[in-house]
C-alpha positions, 0 to 999 in steps of 0.5 A, spaced: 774 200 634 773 206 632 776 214 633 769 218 630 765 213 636 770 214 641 770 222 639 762 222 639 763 220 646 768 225 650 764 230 645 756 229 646 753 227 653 747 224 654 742 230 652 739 233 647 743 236 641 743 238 634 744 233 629 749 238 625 752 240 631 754 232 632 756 232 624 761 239 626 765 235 632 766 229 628 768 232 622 763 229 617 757 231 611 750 231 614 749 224 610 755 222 613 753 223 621 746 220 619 748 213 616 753 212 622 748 215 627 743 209 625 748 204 624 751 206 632 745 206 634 743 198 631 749 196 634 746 198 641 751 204 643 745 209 644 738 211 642 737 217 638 731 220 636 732 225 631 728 230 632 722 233 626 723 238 621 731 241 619 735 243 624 730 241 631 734 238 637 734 231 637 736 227 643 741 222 644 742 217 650 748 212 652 747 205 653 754 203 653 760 207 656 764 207 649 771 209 652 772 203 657 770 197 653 775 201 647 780 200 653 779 194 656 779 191 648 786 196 647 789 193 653 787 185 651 790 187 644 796 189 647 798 183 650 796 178 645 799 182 638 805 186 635 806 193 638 804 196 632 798 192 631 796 197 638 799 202 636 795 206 632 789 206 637 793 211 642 792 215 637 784 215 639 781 221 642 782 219 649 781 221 656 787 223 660 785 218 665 785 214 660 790 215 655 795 215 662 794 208 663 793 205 657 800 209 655 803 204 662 800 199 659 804 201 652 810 202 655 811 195 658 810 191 651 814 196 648 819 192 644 820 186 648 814 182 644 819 178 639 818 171 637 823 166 642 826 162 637 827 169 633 835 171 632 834 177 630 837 183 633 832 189 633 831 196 636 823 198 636 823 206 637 817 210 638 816 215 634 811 222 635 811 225 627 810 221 621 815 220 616 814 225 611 819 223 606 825 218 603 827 222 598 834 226 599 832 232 595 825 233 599 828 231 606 828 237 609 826 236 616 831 233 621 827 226 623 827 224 614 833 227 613 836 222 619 832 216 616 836 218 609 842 217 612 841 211 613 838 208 606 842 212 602 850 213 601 854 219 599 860 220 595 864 222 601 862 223 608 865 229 613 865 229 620 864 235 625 872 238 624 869 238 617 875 232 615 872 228 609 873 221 608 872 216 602 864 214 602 862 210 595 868 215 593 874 211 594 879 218 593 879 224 588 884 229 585 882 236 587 884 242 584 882 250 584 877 248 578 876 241 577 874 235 581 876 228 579 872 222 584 874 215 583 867 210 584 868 203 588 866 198 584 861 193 585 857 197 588 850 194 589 844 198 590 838 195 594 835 192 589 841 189 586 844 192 581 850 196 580 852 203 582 854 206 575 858 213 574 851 214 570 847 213 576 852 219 580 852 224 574 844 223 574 843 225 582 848 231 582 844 234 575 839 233 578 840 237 586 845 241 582 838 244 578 833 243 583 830 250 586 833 249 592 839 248 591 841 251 585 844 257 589 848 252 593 850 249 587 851 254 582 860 254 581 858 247 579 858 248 570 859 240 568 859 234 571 862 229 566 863 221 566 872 221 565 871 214 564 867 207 567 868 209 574 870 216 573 866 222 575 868 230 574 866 237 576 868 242 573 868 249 577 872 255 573 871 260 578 872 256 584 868 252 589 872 251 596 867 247 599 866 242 593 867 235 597 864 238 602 857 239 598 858 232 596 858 229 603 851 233 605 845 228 606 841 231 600 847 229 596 845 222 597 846 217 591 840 214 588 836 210 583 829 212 583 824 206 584 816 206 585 815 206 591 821 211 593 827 211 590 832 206 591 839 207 595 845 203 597 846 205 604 847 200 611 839 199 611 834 199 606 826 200 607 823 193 608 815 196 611 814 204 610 807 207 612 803 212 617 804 208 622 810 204 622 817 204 618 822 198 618 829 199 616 833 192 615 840 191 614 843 191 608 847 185 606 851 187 600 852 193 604 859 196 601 862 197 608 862 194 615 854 190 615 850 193 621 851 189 627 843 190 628 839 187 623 833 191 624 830 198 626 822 199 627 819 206 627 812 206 631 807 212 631 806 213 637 801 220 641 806 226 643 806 225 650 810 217 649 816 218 653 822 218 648 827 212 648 832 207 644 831 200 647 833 193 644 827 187 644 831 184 649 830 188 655 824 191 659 821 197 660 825 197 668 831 195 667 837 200 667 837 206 662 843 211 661 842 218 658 846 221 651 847 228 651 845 230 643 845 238 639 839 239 638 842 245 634 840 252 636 833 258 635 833 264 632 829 270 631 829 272 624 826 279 622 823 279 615 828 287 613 826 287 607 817 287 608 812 293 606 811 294 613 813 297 619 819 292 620 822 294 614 824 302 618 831 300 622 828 303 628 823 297 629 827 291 628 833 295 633 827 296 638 825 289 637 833 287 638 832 291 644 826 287 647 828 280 644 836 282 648 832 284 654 828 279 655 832 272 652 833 270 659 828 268 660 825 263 654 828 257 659 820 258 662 817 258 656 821 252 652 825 247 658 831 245 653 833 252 650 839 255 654 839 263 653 845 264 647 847 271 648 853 271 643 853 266 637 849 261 633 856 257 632 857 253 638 863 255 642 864 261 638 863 268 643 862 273 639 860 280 643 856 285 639 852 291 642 845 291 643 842 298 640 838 302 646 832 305 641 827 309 643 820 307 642 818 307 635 810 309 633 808 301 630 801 302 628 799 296 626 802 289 629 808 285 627 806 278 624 809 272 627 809 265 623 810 260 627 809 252 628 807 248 633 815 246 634 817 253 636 810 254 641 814 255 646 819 260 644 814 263 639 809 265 646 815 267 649 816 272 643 809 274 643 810 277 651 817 279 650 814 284 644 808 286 648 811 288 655 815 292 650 809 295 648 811 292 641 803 290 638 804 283 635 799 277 632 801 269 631 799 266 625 800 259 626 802 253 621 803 246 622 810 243 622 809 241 614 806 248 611 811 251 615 816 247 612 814 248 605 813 255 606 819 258 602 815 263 599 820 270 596 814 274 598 813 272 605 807 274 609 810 275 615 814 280 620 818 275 624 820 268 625 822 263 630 826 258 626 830 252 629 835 250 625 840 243 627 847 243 623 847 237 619 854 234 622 861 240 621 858 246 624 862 251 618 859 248 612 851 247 616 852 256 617 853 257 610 847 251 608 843 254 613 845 262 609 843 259 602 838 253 601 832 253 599 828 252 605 831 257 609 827 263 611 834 267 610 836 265 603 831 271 599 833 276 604 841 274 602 839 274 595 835 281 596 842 285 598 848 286 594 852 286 600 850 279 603 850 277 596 858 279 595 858 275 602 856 268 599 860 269 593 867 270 598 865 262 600 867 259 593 874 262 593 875 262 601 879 256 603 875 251 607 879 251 613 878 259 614 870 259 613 870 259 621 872 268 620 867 269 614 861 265 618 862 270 624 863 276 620 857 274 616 853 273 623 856 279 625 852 283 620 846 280 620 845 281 628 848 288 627 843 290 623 837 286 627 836 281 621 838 275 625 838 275 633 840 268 636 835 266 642 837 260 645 842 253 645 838 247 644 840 240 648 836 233 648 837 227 653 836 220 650 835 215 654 838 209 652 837 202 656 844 199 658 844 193 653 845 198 647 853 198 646 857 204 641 853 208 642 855 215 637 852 220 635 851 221 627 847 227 622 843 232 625 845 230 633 841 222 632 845 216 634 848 212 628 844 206 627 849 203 623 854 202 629 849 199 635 849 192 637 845 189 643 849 185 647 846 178 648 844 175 654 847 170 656 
């Protein structure tokens, strides 16, 4: 089966057309079009006679309606092979009708095909968005991070109250200016070998250089080998949240290999491309083996409904749903911009608009609960909202948006334009807004999602200073915002909760950063998957399921 053919039949109808109009919907050269015009045209899909002379119109007449033999070859396919081996071709330009029964049809294999003496227990996940990466230090999008945190281990490991627990660090000695970490021994990499204190040393070199960490990083001046399994960081002027930092996903401990690097987490990455990623238990795991013995990621169309289910239990059996944080938008205005945002009277009108109309950004994105207070959950924080005259904009406010934030993003156009406030969208797919960490932002205003990674205190002051964060260069641009960063190095960790909201305070007050809404996610689980919890960044802990068996 092929996309282009199956594209060429829902663009051009019997008729007459344009070979380069043909070229241009199937995204082809003019040589190209023409060898699989013919070769299509041999195979007895339809006559083409193409027409004398450059660009004359040629004529094209179906024999064979395309998409139902393609469906009737999908659906045999998806009875008889590997959902994988299927899935691929949901992703074809299909009809609605089509797509609809195809996806039932889908739903209904998905994740009970398994060999009947298999004893492998495993969970088959649909997946909307291919992994980007499986490097920690790139792992900047929730779905890579997640994946990171399960192939990968770290030094330490915090929970959401911000208590740190022993990882491949068994214990530590912490001082004002000094922490000395004591490595488990024996501790084995995917690939066999053992974890070093040089390993440890190179990684935390490494992030601690990297440009978008460097800020996060900079109290750190050494990091030295004490002995064999002895590791040291120095920080003559403080670092209070050290351990915290240490425990952070993109603080993971790695070799690199070929392929990706090589981690020594609960799972390590049997199979990984476009279509498909395969996690399996790691035996030689240095704490408790996972129940589950393998994880499965398949690309799936983004209208496939979301949900964990085990290879033992079908689509109409019981399912039960987990509420998950999926963190939090705001509106971030670009202050320090050569355009009208950059006059104090705009942003507090557009404060004002956003304030008036945050009500109702539920029309626009159906899982995001209006946050009029604070971005740090179960904090209120009240503050007043400016009441501006009108300013004179003479040209439109630019909003970069991604596709992630198409609902808040058009509910921001409307909110701003029934104000009277001229705006224009520039849009970016979910990659290049990602990676659009740029000083010299092109832009007015952002829709940024953020999802805290595990304790909410430290997330705030990450998602203030990392690299990916379109706040980190409007922080290093002011002096007042950059006394408030250095206070966290010599700020007890238990007392960040009051500097985070004074913090926030100031970035709201000043129409930087607005809060827009809370965002929860149901997951529906079937009911065989037992100790369910939720891990980093608001996703199930894998390393902890287990499936009870039918007896």
């Amino acid at each position: 089966m092929e996309k282009t053919l199956l594209t060429l039949w829902q663009a051009v109808p019997t008729g007459s057309i344009k070979q380069n109009q043909i070229a241009e919907s199937l995204g082809l050269s003019s040589k190209q079009t023409t060898r699989h015009l013919r070769r299509w045209s041999d195979e007895g899909w339809f006559t083409f006679t193409p027409g004398r002379g450059r660009g004359n119109t040629s004529h094209l007449h179906w024999q064979v309606n395309v998409e139902e033999v393609y469906e009737q070859k999908l659906v045999q396919l998806i009875e008889e092979q590997a959902v994988d081996a299927a899935s691929k071709f949901l992703l074809f330009d299909w009809s609605s009708e089509a797509k609809q029964r195809l996806l039932h049809k889908f739903h209904s294999s998905f994740g009970y095909v398994q060999n009947s003496g298999s004893k492998i227990d495993k969970l088959i996940i649909p997946r909307r968005y291919p992994l980007m990466t499986l490097h920690p230090l790139k792992a900047a999008d929730i779905h890579s991070a997640n994946m990171v945190s399960n192939v990968y281990s770290r030094l330490v490991s915090v929970n959401e109250s911000g208590h740190v627990c022993p990882e491949l660090a068994h214990s530590w000695d912490l001082t004002s200016t000094n922490l000395r970490l004591y490595l488990r021994k024996e501790v084995k990499f995917h690939d066999g070998s053992f974890l070093t204190a040089e390993d440890v040393i190179d990684c935390l070199n490494k992030i601690r250089t990297h440009d978008d960490y460097a800020e996060l990083w900079k109290p750190i001046t050494s990091i030295e080998a004490a002995a064999p399994y002895v590791v040291e960081l120095s920080f003559p002027d403080g670092c209070s949240y050290c351990l915290q930092m240490l425990g952070m996903i993109n603080a993971s401990i790695y070799k690199e290999g070929t392929r990706h690097p090589i981690g020594s987490g609960s799972f390590y990455v049997s199979e990984n491309h476009e279509l498909k990623t395969i996690l399996t238990a790691f035996d030689d795991f240095f704490l408790e083996r996972p129940l589950l013995d393998m994880v499965e990621f398949i690309q799936v169309p983004e209208e496939f409904d979301f949900a964990y289910r085990s290879s033992v239990n079908g689509p109409k059996d019981e399912t039960f749903q987990v509420e998950s944080d999926s963190g939090f938008g705001v509106v971030i205005l670009n202050a320090f911009r050569d355009s009208p945002i950059n006059r104090q009277e705009v942003r507090d009108y557009v404060h004002y608009a956003i304030a008036k109309h945050r009500h109702k950004i539920g029309e626009y994105h159906s899982r995001a609960k209006p946050n009029h207070q604070s971005c740090l959950i179960g904090k209120e924080q009240s503050y007043s909202t400016p009441l501006p005259e009108p300013p004179r904009i003479e040209q439109p406010l630019i909003i970069k948006a991604a596709n992630y934030t198409n609902g808040a993003t058009r509910w921001l156009k409307d909110a701003l334009e029934s104000e009277g406030i001229p705006v224009e969208i520039q849009w970016l797919s979910f990659r290049d807004k990602l990676m659009d960490t740029k000083t010299d932002q092109k832009a007015d205003l952002f829709i940024h999602g953020e999802v805290f990674e595990m304790n909410q205190n430290f997330s705030f002051f990450y998602f203030l200073s990392n690299g990916y964060s379109p706040l980190a260069a409007i922080m290093k641009s002011q002096s007042r915002f950059v006394d408030y960063m250095r206070q966290y190095s010599n700020t007890p960790f238990e007392n960040w909760t009051e500097l985070n909201l004074k913090m926030e305070r100031d970035l709201i007050e000043s129409s930087i950063m607005l809060p827009l809404y809370y965002e929860k996610r149901q997951i529906p689980f079937s009911v065989d998957l037992m100790n369910i919890s939720i891990s980093h960044f608001g996703y199930v802990d894998f390393s902890r399921l287990w499936v009870r068996p039918v007896i």
